[in-house]
C-alpha beads as a LAMMPS data file, in Angstrom:
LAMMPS data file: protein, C-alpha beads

112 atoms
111 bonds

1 atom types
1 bond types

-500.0 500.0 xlo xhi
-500.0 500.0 ylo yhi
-500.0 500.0 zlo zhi

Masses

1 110.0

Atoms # bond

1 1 1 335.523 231.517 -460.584
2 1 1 336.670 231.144 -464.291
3 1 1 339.571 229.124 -463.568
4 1 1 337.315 226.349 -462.337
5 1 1 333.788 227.313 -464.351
6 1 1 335.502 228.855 -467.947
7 1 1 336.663 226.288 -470.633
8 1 1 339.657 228.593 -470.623
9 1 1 340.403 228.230 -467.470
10 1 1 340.163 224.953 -467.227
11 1 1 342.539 224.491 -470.625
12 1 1 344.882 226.829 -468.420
13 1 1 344.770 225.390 -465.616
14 1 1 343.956 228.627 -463.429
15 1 1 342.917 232.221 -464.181
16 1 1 342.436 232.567 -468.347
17 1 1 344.619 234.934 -469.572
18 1 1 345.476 235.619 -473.281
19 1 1 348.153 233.640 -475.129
20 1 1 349.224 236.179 -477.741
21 1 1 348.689 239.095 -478.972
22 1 1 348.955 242.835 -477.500
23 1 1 347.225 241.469 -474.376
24 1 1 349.438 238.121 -474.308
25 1 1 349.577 237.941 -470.025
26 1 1 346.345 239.982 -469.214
27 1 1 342.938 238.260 -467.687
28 1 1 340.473 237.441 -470.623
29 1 1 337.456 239.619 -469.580
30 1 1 334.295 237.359 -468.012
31 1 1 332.068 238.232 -471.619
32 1 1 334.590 236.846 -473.788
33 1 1 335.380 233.684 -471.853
34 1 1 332.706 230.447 -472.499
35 1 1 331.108 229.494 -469.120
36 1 1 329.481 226.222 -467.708
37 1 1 327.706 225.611 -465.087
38 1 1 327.710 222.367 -462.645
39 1 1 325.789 220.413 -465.637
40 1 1 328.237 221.392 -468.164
41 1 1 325.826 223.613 -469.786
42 1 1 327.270 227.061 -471.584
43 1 1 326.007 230.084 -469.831
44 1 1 325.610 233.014 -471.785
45 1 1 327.418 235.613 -470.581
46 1 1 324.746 238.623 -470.685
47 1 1 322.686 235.808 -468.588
48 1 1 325.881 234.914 -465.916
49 1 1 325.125 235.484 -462.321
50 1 1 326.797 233.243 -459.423
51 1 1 324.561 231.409 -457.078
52 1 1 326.106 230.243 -453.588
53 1 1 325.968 226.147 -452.938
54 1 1 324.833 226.955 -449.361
55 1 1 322.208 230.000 -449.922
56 1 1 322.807 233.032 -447.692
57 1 1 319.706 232.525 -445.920
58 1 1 320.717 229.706 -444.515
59 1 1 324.167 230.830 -443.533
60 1 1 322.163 233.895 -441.546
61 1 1 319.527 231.630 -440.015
62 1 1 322.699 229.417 -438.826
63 1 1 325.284 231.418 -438.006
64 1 1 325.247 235.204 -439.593
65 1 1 322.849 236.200 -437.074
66 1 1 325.270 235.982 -434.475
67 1 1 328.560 236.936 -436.280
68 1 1 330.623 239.971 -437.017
69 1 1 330.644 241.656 -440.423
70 1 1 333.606 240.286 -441.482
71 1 1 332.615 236.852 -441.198
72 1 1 329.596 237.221 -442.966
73 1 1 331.256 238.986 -445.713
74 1 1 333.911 235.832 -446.215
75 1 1 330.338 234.038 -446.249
76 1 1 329.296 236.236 -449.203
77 1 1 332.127 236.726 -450.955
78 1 1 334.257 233.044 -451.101
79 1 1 333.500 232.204 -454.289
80 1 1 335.242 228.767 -453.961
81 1 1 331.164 228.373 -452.583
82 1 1 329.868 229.728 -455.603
83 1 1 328.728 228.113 -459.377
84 1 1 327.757 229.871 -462.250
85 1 1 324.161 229.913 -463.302
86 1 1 321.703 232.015 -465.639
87 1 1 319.624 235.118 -463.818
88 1 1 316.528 233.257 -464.111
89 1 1 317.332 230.483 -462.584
90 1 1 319.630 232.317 -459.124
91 1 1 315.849 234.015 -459.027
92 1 1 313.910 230.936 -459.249
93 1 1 316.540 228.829 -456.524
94 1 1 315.343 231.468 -454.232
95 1 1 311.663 231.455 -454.681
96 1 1 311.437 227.771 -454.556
97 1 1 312.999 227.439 -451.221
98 1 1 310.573 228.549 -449.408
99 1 1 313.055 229.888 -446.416
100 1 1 312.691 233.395 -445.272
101 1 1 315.140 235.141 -442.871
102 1 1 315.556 234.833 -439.269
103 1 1 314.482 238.491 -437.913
104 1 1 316.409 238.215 -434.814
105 1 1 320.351 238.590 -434.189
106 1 1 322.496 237.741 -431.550
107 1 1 324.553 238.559 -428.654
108 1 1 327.704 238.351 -431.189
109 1 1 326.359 240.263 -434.345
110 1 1 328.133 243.653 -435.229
111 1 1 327.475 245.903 -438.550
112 1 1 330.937 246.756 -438.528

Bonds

1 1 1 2
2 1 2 3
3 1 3 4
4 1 4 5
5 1 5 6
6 1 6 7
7 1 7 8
8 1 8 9
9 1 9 10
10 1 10 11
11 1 11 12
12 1 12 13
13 1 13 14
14 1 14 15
15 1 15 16
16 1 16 17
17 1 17 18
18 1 18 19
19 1 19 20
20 1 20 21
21 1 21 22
22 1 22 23
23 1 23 24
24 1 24 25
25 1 25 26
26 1 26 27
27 1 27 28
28 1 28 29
29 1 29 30
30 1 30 31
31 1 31 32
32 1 32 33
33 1 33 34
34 1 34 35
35 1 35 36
36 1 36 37
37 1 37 38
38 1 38 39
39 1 39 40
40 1 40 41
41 1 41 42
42 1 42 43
43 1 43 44
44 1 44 45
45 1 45 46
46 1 46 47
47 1 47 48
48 1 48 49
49 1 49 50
50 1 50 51
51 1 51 52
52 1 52 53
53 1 53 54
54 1 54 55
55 1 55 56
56 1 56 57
57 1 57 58
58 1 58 59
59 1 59 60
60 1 60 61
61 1 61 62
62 1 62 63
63 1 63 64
64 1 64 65
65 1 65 66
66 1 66 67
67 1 67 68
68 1 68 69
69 1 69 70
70 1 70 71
71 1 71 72
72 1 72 73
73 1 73 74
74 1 74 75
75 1 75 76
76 1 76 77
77 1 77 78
78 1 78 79
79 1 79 80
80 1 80 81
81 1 81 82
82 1 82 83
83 1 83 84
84 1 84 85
85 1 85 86
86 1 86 87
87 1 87 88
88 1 88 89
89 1 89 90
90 1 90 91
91 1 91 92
92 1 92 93
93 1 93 94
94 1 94 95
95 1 95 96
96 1 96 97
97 1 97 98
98 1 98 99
99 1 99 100
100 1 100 101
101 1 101 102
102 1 102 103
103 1 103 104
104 1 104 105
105 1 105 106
106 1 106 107
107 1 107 108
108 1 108 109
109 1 109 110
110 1 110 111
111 1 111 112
């Protein structure tokens, strides 16, 4: 995520890590580093959340109903599918939706 949504990762060219200093080599930690999201706009970090471009609900009305674990948690957790946004605004995405959950699964679904 901040090598593709950070100014410094992007001047980097991957995962921002400091230049010089004591730390010179280690990862910049996500508060210090200057976000953006899709617009270009800065994202505070005490505000930074990550919002997925296709929203969970409808990967589980499509397909996570009927998967394993696993695959949903690649799903979840592939953040090449994610942007940064503000809190208000991941909570707002939701609400304006207007999708709710399929309450079904299917013959493949597992919890484990």
């Amino acid at each position: 995520m901040a090598a593709r949504w950070t100014d410094e990762g992007l001047a980097q060219g991957g995962v921002p890590v400091y230049q010089s200093g004591p730390n010179a080599g280690m990862r910049i930690p996500r508060n210090e580093l200057t976000w953006r999201n899709s617009d270009g706009d800065v994202i505070p970090s005490h505000e930074l959340t990550y919002e997925h471009l296709n929203p969970v609900v409808e990967h589980w009305n499509s397909t996570g109903y009927n998967s394993d674990r696993t695959t949903r948690n690649d799903f979840y957790n592939n953040s090449d599918h994610m942007e940064p946004m503000t809190r208000s605004e991941n909570s707002s995405g939701g609400a304006r939706m207007g999708v709710t959950y399929r309450q079904d699964t299917g013959p493949n679904y597992s919890c484990s």
